[in-house]
N, C-alpha and C positions, 0 to 999 in steps of 0.2 A: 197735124200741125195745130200749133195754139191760134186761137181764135180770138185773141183780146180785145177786150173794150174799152179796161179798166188797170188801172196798178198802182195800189195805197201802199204807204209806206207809213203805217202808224208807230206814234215814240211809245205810245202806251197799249201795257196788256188788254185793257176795258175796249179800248180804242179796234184793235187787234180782233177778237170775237168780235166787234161790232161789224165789222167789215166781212166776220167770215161768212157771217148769215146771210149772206146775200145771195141767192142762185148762182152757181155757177163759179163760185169763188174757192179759192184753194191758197193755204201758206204758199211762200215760198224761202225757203231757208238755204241752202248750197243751190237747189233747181237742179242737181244732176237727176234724180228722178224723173222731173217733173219733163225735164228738155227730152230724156232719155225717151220715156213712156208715149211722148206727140201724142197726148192727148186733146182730143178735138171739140169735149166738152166742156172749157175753162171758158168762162168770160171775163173774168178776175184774179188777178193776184194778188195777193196782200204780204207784200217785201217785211219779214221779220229782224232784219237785219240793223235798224234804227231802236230797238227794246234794248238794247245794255245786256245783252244773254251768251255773251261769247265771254267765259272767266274760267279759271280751274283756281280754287281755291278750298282751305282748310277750316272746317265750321264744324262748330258743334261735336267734332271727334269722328268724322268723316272727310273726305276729299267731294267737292262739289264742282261738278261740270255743268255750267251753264248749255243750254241746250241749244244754242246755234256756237259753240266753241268748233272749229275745225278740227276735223282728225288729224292736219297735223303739229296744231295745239296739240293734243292728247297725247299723240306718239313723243311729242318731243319733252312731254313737261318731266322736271324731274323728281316731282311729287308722287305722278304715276308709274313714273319709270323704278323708283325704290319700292313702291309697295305691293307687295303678293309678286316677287319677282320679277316686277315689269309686266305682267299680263294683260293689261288694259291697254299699254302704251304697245306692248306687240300687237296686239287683237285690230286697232287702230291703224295702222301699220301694214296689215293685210287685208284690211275692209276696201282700200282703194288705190288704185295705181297712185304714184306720185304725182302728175298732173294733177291729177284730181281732189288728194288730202287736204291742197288748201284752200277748196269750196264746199265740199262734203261738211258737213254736219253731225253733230254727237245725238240729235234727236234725231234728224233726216233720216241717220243710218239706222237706228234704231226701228224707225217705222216702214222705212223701207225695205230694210233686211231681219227683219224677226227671229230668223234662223242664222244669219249670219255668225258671224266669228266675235262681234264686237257684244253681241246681244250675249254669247255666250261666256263670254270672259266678265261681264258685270252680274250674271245670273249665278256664277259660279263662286264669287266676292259677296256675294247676298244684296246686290244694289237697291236702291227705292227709287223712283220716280215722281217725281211733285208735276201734277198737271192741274190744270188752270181754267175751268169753264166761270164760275159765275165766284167760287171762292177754291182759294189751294188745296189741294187733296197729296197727302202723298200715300203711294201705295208700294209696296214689293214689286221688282220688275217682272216675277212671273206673274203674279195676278195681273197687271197692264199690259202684257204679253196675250193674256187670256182673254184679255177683254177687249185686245183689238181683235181677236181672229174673232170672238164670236159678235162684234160688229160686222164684219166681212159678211163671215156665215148667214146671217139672220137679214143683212143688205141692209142694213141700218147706214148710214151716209150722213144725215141730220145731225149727227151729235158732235158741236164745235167745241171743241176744247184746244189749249194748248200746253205741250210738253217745257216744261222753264227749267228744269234744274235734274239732274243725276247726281245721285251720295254714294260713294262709296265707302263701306265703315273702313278707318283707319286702324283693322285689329291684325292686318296685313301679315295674314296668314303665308304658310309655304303655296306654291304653286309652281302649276306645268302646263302649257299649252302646247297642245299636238294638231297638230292640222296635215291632209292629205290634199297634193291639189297635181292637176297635169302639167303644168311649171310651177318652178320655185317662185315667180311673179306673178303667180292666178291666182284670185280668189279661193280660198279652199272650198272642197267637193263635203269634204267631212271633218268635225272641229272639236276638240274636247279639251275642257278645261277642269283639269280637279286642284282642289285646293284643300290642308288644312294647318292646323298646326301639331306639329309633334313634340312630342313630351316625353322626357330623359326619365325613366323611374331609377333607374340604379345607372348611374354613367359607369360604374366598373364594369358591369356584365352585357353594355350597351343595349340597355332593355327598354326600348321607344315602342309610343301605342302612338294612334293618330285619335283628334279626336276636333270636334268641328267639322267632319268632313263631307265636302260637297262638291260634286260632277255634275257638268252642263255638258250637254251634246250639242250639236248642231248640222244640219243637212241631213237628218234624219226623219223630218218632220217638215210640219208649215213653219213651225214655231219651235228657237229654244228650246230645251227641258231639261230639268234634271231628274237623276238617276236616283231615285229617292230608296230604293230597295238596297243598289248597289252601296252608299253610304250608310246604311243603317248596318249592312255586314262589315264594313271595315271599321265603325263608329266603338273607341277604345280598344281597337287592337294593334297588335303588332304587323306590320306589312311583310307579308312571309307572299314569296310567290305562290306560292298554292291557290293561297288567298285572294292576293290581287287576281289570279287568273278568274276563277270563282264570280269575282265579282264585275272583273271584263265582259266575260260571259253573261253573267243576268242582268247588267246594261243594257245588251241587244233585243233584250226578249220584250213583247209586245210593240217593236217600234214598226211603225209603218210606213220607211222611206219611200219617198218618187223613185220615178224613173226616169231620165232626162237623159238628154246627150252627152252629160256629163259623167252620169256613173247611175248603172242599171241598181234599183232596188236592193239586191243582192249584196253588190260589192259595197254599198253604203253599209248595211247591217253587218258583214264582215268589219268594214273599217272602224266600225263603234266597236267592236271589240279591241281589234289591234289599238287604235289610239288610248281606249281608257284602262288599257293593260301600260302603257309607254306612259302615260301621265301619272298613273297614282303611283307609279315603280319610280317615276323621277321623285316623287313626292321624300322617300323616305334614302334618296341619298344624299 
């Protein structure tokens, strides 16, 4: 159970780190985590919700999700729902029951689910991350992907920062999102998102190569990933099953899923192939 002592509700970012530094102090953005988790070390909260970070808007030649936007903001907006087929707004969508989308968070889910579905539909869109400790830094969402696991790994905890903003470039490629789950209303088990654009050389002979192109997994790992070998084989070609199978195939390889009660090691590595066989095969119809 939480333990409190404390719970600021600051208007300002400066404000926000100031409060985090305090022992025992933890955001709180949606709180389903935070309530889920009954964690007994909190003496502090610091209510994010009065910063102005809940928007979905068009900047710079990207779509920008403030980072306490609700997922079901996200799912619903129709900015996300046109671009890269809707993939951000499905991924949104199945990040969290419906009770839950309208407290749930666009950063929360993000750090709470790494591997999740949401993480990997903006990984596979080449998203960035603007995070916030003493000035804004924006980085690629794998490299902040990277850098929270190897905070975990290393038990680093001290380093306050906060997530303000998600870009997603507005070059709103083709895309597929395939997810496997034990109901049609579960979280998925395993998640693949490929995206790129396809390009007509001769429209008489219907001669299309793909090119951009990028696959995110997820439930595979601690963390999202993409399939950087698997795109580099389909990267200006023609999508010929062979191909796509080929590249379904060396998807899987080196991946190191759990085991869980959800799906054994095994059938994760199976289903990274079936899904990124189904998504980049959707890609080029």
């Amino acid at each position: 159970m939480l333990n409190l002592n404390e719970i600021h509700k600051p208007t300002t970012l400066a404000d926000a780190l100031q409060f985090l530094q305090q022992p025992g102090a933890i955001a709180l953005a949606g709180g389903t985590q935070l309530l889920a988790n009954k964690r007994d070390d909190v003496r502090a909260v610091v209510d994010l919700s009065a910063l102005g970070l809940a928007y979905i808007r068009e900047r710079d030649g990207a779509v920008i999700i403030g980072a306490m936007t609700p997922l079901a903001g996200i799912a619903e907006s129709p900015i996300l729902r046109a671009l890269a087929n809707g993939a951000v707004a499905q991924a949104a969508h199945r990040s969290a029951a419906s009770i839950l989308r309208n407290q749930a968070t666009s950063a929360g889910t993000l750090i709470a689910e790494p591997d999740g579905v949401l993480a990997v539909a903006l990984l596979a869109l080449d998203a960035r991350v603007t995070v916030v400790r003493k000035e804004p830094r924006t980085v690629a969402l794998a490299d902040f992907l990277s850098m929270r696991e190897h905070l975990l790994m290393t038990k680093v905890t001290s380093v306050m920062a906060l997530v303000t903003e998600i870009a997603v470039p507005l070059t709103n490629p083709r895309a597929s999102l395939q997810t496997v789950a034990r109901t049609p209303s579960d979280k998925p088990i395993v998640c693949v998102v490929a995206s790129a654009r396809i390009e007509i050389l001769r429209a008489a002979q219907n001669d299309k190569v793909a090119r951009d192109v990028r696959i995110a997994l997820g439930g595979v790992g601690d963390i999202a990933i993409r399939a950087g070998a698997s795109e580099k084989m389909l990267e200006a070609q023609s999508l010929n099953d062979a191909l796509i199978d080929q590249a379904a195939r060396l998807a899987s390889q080196d991946l190191m899923p759990r085991d869980d009660f959800r799906g054994s090691a095994e059938y994760r590595r199976e289903m990274a192939v079936v899904l990124t066989r189904r998504a980049v095969n959707e890609l080029r119809a």
